[in-house]
N, C-alpha and C positions, 0 to 999 in steps of 0.2 A: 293646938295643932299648928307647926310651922308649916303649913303650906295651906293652900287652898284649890278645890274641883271645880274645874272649868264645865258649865254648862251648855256655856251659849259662844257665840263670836264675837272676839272683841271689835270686829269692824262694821259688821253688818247685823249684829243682834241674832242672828239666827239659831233655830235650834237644831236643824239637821245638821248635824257632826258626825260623822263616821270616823272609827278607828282606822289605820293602814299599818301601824308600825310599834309593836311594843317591844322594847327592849329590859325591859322585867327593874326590878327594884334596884337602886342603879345609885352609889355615891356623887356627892358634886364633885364634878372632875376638876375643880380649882382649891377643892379644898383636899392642902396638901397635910402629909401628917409629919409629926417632927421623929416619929419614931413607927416602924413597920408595925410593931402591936399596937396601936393608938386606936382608940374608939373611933367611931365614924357611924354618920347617920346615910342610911337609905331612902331614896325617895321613888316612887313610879316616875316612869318614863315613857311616854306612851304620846303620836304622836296623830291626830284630830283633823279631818279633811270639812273645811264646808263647801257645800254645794250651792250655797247663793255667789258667794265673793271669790271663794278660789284659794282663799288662806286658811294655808297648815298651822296648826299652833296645838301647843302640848296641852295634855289634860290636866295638868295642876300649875299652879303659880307657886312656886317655896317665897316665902318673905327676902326680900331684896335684902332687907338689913342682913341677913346670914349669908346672902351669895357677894357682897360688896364690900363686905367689910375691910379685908385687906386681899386686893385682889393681885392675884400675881404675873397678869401678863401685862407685859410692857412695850410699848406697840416703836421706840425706838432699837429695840434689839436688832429687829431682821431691817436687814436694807433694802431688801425688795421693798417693804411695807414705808419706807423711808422716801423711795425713789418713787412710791407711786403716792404719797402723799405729795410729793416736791411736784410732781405734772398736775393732778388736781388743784393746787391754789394757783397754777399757774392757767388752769384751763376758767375753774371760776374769775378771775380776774378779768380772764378776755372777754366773759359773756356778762359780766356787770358792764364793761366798760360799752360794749357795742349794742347795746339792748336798753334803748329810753322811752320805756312804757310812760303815760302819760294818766291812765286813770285807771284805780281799784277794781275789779271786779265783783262786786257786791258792798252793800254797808252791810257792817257786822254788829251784833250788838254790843260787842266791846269799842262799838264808835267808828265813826267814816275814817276811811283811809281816804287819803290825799295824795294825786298822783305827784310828779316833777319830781328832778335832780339837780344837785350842783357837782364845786369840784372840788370838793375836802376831799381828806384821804379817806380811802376805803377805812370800813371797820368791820371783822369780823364776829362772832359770839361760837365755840366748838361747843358743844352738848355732850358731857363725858369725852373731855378732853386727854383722860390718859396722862402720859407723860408730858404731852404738850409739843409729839409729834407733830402733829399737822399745822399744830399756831407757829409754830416753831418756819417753817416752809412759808405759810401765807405774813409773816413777820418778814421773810427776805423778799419778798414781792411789793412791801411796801406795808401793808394792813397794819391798820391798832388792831390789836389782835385782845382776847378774854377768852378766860377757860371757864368750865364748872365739868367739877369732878368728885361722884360722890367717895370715893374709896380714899381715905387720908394720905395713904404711902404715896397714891400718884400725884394726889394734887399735890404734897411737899414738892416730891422732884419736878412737878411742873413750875409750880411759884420760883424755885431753884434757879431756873430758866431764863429768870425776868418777867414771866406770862402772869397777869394779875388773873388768878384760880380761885376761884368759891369752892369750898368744900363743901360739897353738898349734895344732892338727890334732886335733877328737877324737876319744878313744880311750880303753877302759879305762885305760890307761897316764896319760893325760896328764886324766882329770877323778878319779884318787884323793886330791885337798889340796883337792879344790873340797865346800863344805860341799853337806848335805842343801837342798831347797828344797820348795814347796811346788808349783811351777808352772817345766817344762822346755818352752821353743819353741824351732822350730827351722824357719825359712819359708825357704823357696826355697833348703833346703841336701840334704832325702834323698836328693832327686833326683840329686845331685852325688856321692853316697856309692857306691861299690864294694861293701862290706858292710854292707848297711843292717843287718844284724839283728845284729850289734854295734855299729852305732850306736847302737841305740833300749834294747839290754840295758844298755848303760855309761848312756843315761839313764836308764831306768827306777831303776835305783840310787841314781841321787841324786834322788828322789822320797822326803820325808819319811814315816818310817812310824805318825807319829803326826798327819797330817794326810788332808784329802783331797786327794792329789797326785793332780797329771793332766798328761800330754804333749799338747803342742798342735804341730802339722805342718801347713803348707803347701807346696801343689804344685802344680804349675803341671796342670789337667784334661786327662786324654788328650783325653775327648770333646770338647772346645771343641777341641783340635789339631788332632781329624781332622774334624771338621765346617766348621770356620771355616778349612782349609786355611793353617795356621800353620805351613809348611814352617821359614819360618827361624827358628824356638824350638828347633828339630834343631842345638846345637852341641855340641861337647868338652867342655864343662862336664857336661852334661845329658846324664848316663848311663842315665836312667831315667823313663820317662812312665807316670805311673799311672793307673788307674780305680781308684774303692772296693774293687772285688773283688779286686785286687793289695792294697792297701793293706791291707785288712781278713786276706789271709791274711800279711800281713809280720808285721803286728801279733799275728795271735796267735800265732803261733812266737814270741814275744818274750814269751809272758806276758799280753799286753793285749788288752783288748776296745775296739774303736770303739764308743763310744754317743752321737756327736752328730756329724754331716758338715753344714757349711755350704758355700754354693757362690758365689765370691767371681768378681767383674769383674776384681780386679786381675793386670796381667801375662796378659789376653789371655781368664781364666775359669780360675779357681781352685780347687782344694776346701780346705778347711782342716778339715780331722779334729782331734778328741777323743779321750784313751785315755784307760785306767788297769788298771791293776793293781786297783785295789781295787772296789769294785760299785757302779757307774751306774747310773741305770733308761735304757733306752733310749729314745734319744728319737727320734718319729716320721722325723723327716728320714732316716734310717738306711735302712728299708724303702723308703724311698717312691724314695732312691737304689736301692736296691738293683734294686726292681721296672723302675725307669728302664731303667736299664744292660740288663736282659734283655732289653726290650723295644726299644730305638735299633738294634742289634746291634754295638753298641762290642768288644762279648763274642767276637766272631768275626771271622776274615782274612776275608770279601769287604771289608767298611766299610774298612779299611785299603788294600786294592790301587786300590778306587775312590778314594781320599785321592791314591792319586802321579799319577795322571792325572791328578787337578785341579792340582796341585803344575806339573806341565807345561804347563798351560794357564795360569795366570799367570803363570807365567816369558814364556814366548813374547808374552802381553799385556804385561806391563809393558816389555819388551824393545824392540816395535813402538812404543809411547805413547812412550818416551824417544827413537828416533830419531826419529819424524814430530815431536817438539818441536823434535830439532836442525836438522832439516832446513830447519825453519821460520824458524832465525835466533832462537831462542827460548833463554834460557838456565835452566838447573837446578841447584837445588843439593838437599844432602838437608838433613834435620833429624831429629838421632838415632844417635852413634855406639856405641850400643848392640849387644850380643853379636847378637842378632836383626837389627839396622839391618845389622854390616858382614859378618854371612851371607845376608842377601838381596844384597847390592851383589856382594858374588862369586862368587853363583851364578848371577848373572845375567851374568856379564862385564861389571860399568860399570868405565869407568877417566876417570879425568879428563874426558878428552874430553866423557863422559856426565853427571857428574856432575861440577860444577867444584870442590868442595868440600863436607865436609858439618860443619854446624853440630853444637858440642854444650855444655852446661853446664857439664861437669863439667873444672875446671881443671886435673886431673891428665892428662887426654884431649887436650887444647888442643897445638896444636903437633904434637901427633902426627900419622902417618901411618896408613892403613888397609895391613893386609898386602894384599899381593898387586897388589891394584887400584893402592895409590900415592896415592889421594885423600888430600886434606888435613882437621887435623879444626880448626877454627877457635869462634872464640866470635862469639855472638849480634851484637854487632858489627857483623860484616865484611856484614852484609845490608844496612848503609846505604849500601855501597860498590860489594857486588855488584849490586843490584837484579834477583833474579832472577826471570823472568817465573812461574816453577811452582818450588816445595819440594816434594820426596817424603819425607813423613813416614815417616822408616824405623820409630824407636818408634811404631809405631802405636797400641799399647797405650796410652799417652800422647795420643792424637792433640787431645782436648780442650786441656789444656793446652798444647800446645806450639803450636799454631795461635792459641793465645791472644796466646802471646810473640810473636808475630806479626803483629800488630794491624795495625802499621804496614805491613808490607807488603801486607796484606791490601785497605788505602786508597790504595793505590798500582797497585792492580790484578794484583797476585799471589796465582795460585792454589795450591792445596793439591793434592796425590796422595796421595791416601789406597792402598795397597797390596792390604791384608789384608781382612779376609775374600774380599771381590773390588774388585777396583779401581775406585777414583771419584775425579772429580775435585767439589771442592770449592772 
């Protein structure tokens, strides 16, 4: 069996897990086919609440080797995603420089940390660096910067870059020749991890013990998930949906303390936590999440059960919206063949018919087929050919940008379908 059943919490061991969310036996939305007949595997999709810790995570793990192998999002495509990597190296920067912790917060058994700093250059370490966006950004800020990137296409185009990239999966095993660093990130990968909590011990490791090291994590916000009704962020990649309260207990089983939580637009609403090993003052944001969380009741299964009924009522709406366009003599394309874009298109049932194609940038995606449905993924292009009267912006997350690339159609009297949170047309 490629895949394995999740019993228990990867964070807190527990076994009360409750169902809130299945979206039935369901392709990997990354894995694209080179032709619309092409075979393709199914896996459940099904989406596990615990009631000790607070974190959502799916009921099977599929083997990473199959979901990494050549993966096809490319995180310098969108420039939103470019511009908000360029403010984060620019934000960690200011908070290594003004923050001179002086002593460890525990000995570990992997050996006493040692507080003080000096004034060598920053170094940082990315954790599934991608294409080498983000080192790319903390490289103009100054940083030695290192990648590790298990899927081989990125890491080339990162190595490509200048950026010295390990092809690899991390793992204690595979970051022991990677030197000490000052600054370990790791955005929109824990979520993707099986074992978060030798993920974070293998970095905490290479956290310099004569600086002020700190780990920086992004994730994609349970609460914008269930609030904002972001069904299709629910894919195979994305093992794990967190709240602070999850996070903050992964974290300290690893040794670290969260002492600063920002809360980011990108990818839908973000949190991007702060740790270390060694002693933060804490900064206000941390409470003022914390008091949040108790109060919304993100913390507790009703807010979750209410989430799949909304889930069902946009399905059913955008379902209706797309046939009263066909019916009309109206034609549709999407924009966005993104992990989220070709999990809403499949759980919705579009196939061609629905959707005649859908646009996407990124030219490793081009040519390709969407599983299941069959749709084609074509470039920016073919919009001068199709004229299509409405785009359904599947990135929505994107939906600025990519409406912009659109200008032209826009003058031509083509609208926008905006999906997510609740559907409009624009």
């Amino acid at each position: 069996m490629d895949y394995k059943v999740v019993t228990s919490c990867r964070i807190c061991g527990s076994t009360d897990l409750h169902s809130y969310l299945n979206l039935g036996e369901t392709p990997l939305a990354n894995a694209l086919l080179d032709h619309p007949d092409s075979e393709y595997c199914t896996y459940p999709l099904e989406l596990l609440f615990c009631t000790e810790c607070s974190l959502s995570q799916l009921s099977i793990v599929v083997d990473p080797a199959i979901l990494y192998k050549d993966y096809p999002y490319h995180s310098s495509v969108s420039e939103t995603f470019k511009t908000h990597c360029r403010e984060m190296a620019k934000d960690v920067k200011a908070i290594i420089d003004s923050n001179k912790p002086w002593k460890p917060i525990e000995n570990t058994k992997e050996g006493t940390l040692s507080g003080g700093f000096h004034d060598l250059t920053h170094s940082v370490l990315d954790i599934a660096c991608n294409d080498g966006c983000l080192l790319n950004e903390f490289r103009n800020e100054g940083f030695n910067v290192m990648g590790v990137e298990p899927s081989t296409n990125l890491a080339n185009i990162s190595s490509s870059k200048g950026i010295t990239t390990v092809n690899d999966f991390w793992s204690e095993e595979s970051s022991r020749n990677i030197p000490l660093c000052d600054v370990v990130t790791a955005t929109n990968v824990l979520a993707h991890v099986d074992d978060p909590k030798s993920f974070l011990v293998s970095a905490r490791k290479k956290l310099s013990s004569y600086k002020n090291g700190i780990i920086v994590v992004e994730v994609p916000y349970a609460y914008n998930m269930i609030t904002n009704v972001q069904f299709d962020t629910v894919y195979h990649e994305h093992l794990s949906y967190f709240t602070l309260k999850s996070l903050q207990t992964l974290f300290n089983s690893c040794g670290m303390r969260i002492f600063r939580v920002d809360q980011k637009d990108i990818h839908g609403g973000s949190l991007r936590v702060y740790a270390s090993p060694f002693y933060y003052k804490e900064h206000e944001s941390v409470s003022e999440l914390e008091q949040f969380e108790e109060n919304s009741g993100i913390l507790t299964f009703p807010k979750y059960l209410n989430y799949s009924r909304d889930v069902e009522q946009i399905k059913e709406n955008l379902i209706l919206l797309i046939e009263w366009i066909r019916e009309n003599g109206k034609r549709v394309v999407g924009y966005g063949a993104s992990a989220k874009g070709i999990n809403l298109i499949n759980y919705c049932g579009f196939k061609p018919s629905d959707l005649l194609e859908v646009i996407d940038d990124t030219p490793h995606k081009q040519g390709k087929y969407i599983p299941k449905s069959g749709i084609p993924i074509v470039t920016r292009a073919a919009l001068d050919y199709c004229r299509p009267d409405y785009i359904l912006i599947l990135a929505w997350n994107f939906a600025d940008e990519l409406m912009k690339n659109c200008d032209l159609q826009r003058t031509r009297g083509c609208k926008f379908i905006i999906p997510i949170p609740s559907m409009r047309i624009v």
